[in-house]
PDB file as gemmi writes it, atoms N, CA and C in Angstrom:
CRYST1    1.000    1.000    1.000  90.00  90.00  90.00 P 1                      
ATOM      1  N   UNK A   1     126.244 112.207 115.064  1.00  0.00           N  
ATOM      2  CA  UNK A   1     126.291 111.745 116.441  1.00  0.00           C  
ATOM      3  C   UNK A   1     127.309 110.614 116.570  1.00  0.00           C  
ATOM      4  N   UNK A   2     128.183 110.393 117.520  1.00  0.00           N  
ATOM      5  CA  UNK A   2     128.734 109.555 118.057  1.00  0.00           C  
ATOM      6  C   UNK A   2     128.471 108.334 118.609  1.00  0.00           C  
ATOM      7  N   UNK A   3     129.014 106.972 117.928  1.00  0.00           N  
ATOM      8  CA  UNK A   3     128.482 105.952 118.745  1.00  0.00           C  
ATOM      9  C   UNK A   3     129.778 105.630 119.731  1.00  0.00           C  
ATOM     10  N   UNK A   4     129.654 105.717 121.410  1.00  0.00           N  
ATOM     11  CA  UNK A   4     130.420 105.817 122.028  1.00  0.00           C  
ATOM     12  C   UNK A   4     130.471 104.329 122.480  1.00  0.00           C  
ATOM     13  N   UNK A   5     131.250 103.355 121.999  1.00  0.00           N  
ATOM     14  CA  UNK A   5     131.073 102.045 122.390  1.00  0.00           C  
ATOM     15  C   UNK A   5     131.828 101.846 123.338  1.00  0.00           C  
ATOM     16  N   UNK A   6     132.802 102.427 124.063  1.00  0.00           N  
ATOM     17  CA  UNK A   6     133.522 101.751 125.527  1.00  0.00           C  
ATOM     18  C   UNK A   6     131.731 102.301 126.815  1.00  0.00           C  
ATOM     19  N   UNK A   7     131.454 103.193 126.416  1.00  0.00           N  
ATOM     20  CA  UNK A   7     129.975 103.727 127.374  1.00  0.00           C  
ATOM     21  C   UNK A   7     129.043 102.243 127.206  1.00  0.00           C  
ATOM     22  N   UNK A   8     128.490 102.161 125.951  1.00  0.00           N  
ATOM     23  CA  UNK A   8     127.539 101.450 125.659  1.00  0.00           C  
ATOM     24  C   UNK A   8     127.832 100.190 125.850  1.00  0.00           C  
ATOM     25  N   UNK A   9     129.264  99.563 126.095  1.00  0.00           N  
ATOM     26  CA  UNK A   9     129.439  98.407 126.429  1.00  0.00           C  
ATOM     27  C   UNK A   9     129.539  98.180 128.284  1.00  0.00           C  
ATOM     28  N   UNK A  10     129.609  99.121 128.801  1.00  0.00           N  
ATOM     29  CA  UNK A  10     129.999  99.796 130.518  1.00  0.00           C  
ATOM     30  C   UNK A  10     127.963  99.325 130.627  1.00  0.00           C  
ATOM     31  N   UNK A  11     127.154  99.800 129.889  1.00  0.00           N  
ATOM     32  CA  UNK A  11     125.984  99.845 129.963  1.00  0.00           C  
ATOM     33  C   UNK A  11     124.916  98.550 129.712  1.00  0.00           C  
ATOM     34  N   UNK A  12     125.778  97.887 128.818  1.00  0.00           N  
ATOM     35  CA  UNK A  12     125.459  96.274 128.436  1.00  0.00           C  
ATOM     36  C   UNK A  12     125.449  95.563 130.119  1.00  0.00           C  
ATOM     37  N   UNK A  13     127.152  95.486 130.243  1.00  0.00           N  
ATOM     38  CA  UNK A  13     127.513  94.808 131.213  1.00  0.00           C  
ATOM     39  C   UNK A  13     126.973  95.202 132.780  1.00  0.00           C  
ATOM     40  N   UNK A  14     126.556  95.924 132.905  1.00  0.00           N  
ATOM     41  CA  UNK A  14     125.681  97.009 134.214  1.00  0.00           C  
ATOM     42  C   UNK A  14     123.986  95.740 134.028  1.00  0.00           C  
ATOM     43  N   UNK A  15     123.757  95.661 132.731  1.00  0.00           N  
ATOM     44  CA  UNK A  15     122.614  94.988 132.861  1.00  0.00           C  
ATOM     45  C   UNK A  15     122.306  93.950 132.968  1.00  0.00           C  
ATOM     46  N   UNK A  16     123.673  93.281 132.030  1.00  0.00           N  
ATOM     47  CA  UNK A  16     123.936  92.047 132.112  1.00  0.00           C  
ATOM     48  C   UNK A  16     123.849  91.156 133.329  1.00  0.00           C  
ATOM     49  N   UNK A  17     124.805  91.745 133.841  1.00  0.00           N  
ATOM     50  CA  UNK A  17     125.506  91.584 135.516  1.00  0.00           C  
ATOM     51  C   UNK A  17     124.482  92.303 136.643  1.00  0.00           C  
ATOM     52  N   UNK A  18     123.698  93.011 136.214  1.00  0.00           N  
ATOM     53  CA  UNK A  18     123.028  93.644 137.971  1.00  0.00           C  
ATOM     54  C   UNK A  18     123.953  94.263 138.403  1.00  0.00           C  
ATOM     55  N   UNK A  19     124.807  94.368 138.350  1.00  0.00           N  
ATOM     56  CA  UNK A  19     125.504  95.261 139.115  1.00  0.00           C  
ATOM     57  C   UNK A  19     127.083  96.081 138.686  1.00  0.00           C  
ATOM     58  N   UNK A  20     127.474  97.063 139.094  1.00  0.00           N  
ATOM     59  CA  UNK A  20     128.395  97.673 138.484  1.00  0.00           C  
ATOM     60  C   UNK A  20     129.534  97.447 139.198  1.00  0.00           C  
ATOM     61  N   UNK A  21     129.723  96.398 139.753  1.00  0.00           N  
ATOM     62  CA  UNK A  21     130.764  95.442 140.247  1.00  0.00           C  
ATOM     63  C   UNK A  21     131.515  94.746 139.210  1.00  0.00           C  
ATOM     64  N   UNK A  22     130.059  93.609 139.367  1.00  0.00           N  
ATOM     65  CA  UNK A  22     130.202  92.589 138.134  1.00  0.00           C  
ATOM     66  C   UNK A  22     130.845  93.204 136.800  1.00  0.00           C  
ATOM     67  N   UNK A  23     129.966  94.433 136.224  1.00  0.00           N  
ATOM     68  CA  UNK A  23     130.040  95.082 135.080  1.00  0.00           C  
ATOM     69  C   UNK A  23     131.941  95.140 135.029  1.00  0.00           C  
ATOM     70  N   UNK A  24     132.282  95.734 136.063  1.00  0.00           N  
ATOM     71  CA  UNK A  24     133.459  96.491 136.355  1.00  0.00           C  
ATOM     72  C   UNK A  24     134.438  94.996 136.025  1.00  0.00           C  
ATOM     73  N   UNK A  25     134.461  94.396 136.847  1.00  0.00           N  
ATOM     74  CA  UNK A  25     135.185  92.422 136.544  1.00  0.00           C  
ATOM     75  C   UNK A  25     135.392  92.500 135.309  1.00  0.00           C  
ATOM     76  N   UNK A  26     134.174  92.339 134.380  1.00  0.00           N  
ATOM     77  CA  UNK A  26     134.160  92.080 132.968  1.00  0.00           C  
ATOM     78  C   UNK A  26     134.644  92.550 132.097  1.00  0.00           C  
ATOM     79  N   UNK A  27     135.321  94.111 132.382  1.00  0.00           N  
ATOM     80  CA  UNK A  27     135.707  95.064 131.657  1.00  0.00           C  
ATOM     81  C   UNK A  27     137.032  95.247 132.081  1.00  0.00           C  
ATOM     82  N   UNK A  28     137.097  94.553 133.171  1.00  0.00           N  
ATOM     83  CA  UNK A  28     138.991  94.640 133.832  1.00  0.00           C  
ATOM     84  C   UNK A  28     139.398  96.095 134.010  1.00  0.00           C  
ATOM     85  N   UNK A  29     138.181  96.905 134.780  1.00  0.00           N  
ATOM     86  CA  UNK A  29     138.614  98.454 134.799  1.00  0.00           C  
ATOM     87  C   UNK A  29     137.851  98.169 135.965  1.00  0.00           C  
ATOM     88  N   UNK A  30     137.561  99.637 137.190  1.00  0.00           N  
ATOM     89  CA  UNK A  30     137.181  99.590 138.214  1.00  0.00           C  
ATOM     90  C   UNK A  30     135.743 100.277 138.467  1.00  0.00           C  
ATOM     91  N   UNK A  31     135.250  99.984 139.151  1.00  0.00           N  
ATOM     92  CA  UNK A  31     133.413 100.347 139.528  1.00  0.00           C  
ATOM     93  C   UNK A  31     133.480 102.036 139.195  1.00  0.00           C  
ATOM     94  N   UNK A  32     134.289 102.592 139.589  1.00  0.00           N  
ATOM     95  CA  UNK A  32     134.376 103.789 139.028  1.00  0.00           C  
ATOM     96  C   UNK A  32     134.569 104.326 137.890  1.00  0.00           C  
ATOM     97  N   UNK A  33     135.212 103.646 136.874  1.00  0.00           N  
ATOM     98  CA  UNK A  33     135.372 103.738 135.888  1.00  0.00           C  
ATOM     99  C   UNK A  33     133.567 103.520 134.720  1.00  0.00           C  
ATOM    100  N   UNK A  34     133.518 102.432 135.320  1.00  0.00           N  
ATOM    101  CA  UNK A  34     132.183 102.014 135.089  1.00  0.00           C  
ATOM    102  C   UNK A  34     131.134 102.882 134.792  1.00  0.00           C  
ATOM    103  N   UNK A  35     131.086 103.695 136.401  1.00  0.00           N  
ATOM    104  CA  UNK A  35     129.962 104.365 136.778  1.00  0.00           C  
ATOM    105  C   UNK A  35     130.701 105.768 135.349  1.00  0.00           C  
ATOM    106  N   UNK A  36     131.829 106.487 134.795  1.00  0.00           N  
ATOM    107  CA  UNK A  36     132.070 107.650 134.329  1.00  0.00           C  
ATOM    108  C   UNK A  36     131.658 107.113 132.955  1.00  0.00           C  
ATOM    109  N   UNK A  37     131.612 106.008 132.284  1.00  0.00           N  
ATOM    110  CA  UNK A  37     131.621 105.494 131.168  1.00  0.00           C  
ATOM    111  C   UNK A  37     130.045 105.443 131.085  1.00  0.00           C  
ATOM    112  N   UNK A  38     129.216 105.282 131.766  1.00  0.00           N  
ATOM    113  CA  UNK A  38     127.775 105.376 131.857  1.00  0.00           C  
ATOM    114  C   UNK A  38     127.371 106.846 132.200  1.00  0.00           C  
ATOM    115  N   UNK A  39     127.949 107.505 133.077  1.00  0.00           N  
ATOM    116  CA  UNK A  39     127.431 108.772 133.187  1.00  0.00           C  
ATOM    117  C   UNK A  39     128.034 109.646 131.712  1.00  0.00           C  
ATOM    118  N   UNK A  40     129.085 109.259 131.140  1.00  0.00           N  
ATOM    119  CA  UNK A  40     129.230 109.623 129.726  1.00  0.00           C  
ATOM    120  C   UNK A  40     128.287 109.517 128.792  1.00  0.00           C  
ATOM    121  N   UNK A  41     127.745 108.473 128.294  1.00  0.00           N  
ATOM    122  CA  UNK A  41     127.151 108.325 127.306  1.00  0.00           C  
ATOM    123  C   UNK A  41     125.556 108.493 127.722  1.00  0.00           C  
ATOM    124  N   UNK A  42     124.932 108.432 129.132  1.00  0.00           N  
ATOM    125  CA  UNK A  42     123.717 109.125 129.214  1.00  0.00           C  
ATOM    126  C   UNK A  42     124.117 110.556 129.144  1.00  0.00           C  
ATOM    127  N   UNK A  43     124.865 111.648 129.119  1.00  0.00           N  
ATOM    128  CA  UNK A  43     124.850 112.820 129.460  1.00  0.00           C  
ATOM    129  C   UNK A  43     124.858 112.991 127.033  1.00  0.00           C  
ATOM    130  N   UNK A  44     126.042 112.233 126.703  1.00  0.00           N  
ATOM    131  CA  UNK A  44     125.692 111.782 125.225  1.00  0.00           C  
ATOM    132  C   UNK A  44     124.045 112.397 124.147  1.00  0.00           C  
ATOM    133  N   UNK A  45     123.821 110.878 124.780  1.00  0.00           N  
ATOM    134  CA  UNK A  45     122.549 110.607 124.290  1.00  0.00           C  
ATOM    135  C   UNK A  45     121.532 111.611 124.940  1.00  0.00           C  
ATOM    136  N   UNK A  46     121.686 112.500 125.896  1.00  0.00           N  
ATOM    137  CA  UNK A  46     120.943 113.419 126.887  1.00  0.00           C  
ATOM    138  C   UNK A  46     119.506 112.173 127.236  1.00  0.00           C  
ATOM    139  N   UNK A  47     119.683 111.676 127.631  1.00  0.00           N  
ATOM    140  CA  UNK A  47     119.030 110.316 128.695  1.00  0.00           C  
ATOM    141  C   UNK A  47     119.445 109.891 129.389  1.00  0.00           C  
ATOM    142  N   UNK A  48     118.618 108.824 130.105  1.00  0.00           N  
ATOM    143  CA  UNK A  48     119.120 107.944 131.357  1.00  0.00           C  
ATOM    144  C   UNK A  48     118.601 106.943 130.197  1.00  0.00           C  
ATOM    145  N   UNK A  49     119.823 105.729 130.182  1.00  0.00           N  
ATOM    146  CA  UNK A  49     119.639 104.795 129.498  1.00  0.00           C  
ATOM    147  C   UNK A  49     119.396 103.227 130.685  1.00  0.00           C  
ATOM    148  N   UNK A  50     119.321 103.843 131.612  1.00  0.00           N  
ATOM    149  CA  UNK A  50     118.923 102.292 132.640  1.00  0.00           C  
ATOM    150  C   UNK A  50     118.465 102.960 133.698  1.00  0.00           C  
ATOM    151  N   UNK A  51     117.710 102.101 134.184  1.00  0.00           N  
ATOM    152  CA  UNK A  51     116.992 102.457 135.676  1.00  0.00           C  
ATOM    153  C   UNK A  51     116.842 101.248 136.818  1.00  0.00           C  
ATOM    154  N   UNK A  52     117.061 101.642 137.969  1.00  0.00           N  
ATOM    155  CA  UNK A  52     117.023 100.491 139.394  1.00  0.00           C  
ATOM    156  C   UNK A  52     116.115 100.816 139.570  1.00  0.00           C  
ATOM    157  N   UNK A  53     115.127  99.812 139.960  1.00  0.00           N  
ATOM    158  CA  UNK A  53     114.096  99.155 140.346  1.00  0.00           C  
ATOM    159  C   UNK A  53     114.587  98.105 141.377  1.00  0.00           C  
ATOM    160  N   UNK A  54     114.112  97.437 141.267  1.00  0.00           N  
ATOM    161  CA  UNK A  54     114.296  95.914 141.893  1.00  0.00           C  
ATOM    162  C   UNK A  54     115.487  95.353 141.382  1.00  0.00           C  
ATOM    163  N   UNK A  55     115.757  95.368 140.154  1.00  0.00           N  
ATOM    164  CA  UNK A  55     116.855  95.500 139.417  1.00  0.00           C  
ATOM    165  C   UNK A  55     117.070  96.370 138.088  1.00  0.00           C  
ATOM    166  N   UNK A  56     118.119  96.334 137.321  1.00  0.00           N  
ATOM    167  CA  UNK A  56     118.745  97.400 136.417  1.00  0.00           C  
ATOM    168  C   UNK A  56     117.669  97.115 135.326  1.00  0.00           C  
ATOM    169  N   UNK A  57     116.906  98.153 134.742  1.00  0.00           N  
ATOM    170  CA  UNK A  57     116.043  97.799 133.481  1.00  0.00           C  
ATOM    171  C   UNK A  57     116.868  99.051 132.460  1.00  0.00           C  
ATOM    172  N   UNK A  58     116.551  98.717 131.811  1.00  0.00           N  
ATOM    173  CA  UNK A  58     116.953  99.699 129.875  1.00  0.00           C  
ATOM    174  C   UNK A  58     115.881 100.725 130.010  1.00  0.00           C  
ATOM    175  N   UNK A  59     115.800 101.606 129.798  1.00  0.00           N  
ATOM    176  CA  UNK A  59     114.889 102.527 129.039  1.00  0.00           C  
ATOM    177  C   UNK A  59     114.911 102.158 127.468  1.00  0.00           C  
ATOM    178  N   UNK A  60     113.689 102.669 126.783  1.00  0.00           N  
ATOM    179  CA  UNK A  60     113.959 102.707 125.946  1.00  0.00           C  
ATOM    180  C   UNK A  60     115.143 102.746 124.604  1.00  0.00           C  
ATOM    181  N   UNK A  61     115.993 104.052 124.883  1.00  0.00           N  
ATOM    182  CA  UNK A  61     117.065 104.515 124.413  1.00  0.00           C  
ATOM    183  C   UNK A  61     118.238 103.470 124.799  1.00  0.00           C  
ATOM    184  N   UNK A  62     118.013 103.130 126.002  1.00  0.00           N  
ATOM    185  CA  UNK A  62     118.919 102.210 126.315  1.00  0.00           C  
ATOM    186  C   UNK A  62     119.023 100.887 125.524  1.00  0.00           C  
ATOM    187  N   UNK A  63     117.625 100.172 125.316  1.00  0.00           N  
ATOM    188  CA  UNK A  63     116.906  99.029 124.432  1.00  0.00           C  
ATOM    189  C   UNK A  63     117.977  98.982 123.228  1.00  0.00           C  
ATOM    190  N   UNK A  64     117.378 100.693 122.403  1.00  0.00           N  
ATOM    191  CA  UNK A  64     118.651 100.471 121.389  1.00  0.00           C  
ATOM    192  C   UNK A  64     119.921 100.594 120.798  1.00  0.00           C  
ATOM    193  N   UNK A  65     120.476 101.061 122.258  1.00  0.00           N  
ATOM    194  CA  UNK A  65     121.858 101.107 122.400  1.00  0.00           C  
ATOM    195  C   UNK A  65     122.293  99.477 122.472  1.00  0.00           C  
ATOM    196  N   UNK A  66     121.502  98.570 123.802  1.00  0.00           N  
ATOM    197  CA  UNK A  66     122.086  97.543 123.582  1.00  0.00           C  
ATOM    198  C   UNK A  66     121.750  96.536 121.944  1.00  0.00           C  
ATOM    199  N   UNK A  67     120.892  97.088 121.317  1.00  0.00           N  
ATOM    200  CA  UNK A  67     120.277  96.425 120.605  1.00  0.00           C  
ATOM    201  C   UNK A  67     121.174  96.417 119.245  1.00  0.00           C  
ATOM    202  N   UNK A  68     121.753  97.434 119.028  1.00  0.00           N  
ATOM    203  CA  UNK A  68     122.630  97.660 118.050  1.00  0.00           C  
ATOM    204  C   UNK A  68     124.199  97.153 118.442  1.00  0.00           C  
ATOM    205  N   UNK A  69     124.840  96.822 119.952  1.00  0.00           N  
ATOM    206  CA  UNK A  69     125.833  96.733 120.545  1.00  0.00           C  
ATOM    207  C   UNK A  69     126.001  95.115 120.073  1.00  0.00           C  
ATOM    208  N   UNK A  70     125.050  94.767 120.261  1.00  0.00           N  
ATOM    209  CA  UNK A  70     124.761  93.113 119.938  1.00  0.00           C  
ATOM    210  C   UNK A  70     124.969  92.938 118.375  1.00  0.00           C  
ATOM    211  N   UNK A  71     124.744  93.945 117.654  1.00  0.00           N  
ATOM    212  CA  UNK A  71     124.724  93.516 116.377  1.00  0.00           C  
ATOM    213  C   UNK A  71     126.450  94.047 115.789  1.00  0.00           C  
ATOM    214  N   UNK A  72     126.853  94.854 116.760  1.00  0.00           N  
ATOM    215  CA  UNK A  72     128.333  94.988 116.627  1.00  0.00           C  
ATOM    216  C   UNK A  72     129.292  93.947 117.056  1.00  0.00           C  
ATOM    217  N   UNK A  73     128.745  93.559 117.939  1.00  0.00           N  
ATOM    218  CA  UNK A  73     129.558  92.123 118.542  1.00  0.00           C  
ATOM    219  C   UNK A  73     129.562  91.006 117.273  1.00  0.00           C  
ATOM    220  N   UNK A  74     128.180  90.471 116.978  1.00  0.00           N  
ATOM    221  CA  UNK A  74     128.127  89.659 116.403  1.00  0.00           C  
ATOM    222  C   UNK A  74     129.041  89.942 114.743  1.00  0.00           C  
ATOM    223  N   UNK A  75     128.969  91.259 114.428  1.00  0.00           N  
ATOM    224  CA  UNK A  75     129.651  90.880 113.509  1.00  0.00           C  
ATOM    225  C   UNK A  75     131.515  91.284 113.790  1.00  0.00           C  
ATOM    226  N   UNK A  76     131.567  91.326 114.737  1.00  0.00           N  
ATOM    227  CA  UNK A  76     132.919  91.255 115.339  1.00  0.00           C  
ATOM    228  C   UNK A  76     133.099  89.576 115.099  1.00  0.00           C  
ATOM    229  N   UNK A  77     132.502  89.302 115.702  1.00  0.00           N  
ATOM    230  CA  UNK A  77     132.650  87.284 115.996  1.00  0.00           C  
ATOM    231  C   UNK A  77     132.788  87.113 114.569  1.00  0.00           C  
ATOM    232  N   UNK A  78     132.087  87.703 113.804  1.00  0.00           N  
ATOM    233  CA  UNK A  78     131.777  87.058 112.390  1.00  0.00           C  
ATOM    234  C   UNK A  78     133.132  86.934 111.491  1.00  0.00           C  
ATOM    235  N   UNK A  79     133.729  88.222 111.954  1.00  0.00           N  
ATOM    236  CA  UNK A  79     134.678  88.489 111.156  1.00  0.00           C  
ATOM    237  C   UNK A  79     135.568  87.900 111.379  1.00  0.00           C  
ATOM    238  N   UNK A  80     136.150  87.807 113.158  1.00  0.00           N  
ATOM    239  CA  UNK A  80     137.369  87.063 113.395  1.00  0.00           C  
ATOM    240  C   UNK A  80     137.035  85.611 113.031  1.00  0.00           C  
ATOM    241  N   UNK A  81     136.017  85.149 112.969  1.00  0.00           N  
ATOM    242  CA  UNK A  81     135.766  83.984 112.119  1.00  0.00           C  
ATOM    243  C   UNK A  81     136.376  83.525 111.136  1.00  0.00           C  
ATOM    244  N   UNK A  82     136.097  84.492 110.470  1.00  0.00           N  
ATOM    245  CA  UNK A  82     136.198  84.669 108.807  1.00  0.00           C  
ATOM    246  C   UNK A  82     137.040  84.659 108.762  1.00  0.00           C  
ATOM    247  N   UNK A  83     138.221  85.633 109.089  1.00  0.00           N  
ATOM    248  CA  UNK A  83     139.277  85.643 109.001  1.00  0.00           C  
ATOM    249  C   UNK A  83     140.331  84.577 109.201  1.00  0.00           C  
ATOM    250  N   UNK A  84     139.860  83.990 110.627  1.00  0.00           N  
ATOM    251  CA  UNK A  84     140.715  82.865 111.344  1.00  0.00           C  
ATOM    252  C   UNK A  84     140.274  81.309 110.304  1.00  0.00           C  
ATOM    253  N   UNK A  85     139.184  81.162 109.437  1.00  0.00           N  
ATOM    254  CA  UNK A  85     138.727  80.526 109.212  1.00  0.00           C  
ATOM    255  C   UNK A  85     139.780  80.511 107.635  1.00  0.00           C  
ATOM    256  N   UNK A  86     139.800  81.545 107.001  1.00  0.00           N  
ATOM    257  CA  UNK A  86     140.347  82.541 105.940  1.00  0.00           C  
ATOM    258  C   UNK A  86     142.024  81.966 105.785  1.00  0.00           C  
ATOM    259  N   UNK A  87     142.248  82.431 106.955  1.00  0.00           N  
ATOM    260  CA  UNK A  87     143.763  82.119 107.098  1.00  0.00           C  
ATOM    261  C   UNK A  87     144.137  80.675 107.434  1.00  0.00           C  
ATOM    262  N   UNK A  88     143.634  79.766 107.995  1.00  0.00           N  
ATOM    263  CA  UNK A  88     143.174  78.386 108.087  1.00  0.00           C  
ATOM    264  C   UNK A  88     143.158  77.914 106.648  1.00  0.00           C  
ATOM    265  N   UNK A  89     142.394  77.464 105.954  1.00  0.00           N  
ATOM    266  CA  UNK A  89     142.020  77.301 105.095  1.00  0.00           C  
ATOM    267  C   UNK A  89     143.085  77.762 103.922  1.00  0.00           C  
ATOM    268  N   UNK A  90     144.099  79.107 103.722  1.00  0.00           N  
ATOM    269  CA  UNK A  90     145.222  79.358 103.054  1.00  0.00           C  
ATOM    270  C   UNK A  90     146.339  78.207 103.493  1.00  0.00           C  
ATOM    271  N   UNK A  91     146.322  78.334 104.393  1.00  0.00           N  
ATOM    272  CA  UNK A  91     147.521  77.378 105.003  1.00  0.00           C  
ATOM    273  C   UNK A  91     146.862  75.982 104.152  1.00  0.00           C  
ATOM    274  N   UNK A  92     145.936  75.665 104.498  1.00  0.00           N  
ATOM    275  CA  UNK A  92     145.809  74.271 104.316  1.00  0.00           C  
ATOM    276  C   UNK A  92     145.994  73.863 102.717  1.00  0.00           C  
ATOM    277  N   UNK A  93     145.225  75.354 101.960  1.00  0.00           N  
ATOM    278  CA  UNK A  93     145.844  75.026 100.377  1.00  0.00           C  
ATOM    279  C   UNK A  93     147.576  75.089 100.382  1.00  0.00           C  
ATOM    280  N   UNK A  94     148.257  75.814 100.807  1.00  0.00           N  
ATOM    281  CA  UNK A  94     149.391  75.946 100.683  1.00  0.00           C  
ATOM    282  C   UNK A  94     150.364  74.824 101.440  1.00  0.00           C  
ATOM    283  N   UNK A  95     149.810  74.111 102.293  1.00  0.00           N  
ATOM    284  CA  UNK A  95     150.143  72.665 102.935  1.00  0.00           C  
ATOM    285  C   UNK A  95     149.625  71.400 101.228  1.00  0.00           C  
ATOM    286  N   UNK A  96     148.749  71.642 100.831  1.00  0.00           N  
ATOM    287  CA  UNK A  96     148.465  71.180  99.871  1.00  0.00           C  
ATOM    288  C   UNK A  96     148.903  70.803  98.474  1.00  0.00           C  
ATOM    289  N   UNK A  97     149.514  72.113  98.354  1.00  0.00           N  
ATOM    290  CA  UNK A  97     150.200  72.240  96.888  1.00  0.00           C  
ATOM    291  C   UNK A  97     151.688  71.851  97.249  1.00  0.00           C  
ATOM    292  N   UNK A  98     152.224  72.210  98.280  1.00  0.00           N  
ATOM    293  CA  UNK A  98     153.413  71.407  98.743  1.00  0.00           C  
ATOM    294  C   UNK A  98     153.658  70.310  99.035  1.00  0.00           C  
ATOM    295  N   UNK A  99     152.455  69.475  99.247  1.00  0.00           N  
ATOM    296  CA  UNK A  99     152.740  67.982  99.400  1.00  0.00           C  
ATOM    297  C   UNK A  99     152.353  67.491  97.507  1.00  0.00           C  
ATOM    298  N   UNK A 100     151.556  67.955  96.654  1.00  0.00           N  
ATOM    299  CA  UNK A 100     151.313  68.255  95.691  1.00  0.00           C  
ATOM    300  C   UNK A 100     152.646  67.755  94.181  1.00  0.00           C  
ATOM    301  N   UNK A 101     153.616  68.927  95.102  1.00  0.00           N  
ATOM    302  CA  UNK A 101     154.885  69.570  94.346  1.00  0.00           C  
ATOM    303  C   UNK A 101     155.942  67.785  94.568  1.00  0.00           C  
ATOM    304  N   UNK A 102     155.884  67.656  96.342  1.00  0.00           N  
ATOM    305  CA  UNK A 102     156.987  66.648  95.914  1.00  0.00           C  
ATOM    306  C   UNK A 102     156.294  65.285  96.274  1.00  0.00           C  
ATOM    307  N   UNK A 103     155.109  65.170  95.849  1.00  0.00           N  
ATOM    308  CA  UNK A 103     154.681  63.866  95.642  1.00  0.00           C  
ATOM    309  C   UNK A 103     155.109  63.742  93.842  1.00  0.00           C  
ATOM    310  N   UNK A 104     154.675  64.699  93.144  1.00  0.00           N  
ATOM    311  CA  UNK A 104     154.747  64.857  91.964  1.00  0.00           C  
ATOM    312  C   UNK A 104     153.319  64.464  91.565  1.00  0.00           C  
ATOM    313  N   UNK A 105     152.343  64.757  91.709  1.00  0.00           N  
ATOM    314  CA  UNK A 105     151.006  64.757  90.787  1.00  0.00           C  
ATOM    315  C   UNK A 105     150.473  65.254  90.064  1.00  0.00           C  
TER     316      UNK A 105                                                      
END                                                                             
């Protein structure tokens, strides 16, 4: 099975936001776009992954779509972390050994 993450993130932001306006802002694509990226990945998963009420709730299926989306993010963050942190930290040895070289120590 496919994890369709431009859908499941269209589906975050729908809940996030209340509305598929908002959703649409956040994603810098248009309410329509929105609405095909959600009707994608419920037709997917063969569910309805949110429901209006009073406002937008998860179904179940939906629960762990966002539930796993969150754990993709976070280790997104983690990494550009790491990385930025990674490459930081090279520089600073290599700023290091060059002041190192013509101090003479």
């Amino acid at each position: 099975m496919r994890f369709e993450l431009k859908g499941i993130e269209a589906l975050y932001y729908i809940f996030q936001e209340q509305s598929f306006e908002e959703a649409a802002k956040k994603l810098f694509i248009t309410q329509s776009a929105v609405s095909q990226r959600l009707k994608s990945i419920q037709k997917l998963y063969s569910d309805s992954l949110i429901i209006k009420s009073d406002q937008y709730c998860l179904t179940s299926k939906g629960k762990i779509l966002i539930r796993y989306f969150k754990q993709i993010i976070n280790l997104e963050q983690g990494l550009e972390a790491d990385l930025f942190h990674k490459k930081n930290y090279n520089l600073f040895l290599l700023q290091s050994v060059e002041i190192v070289l013509k101090v003479g120590l």
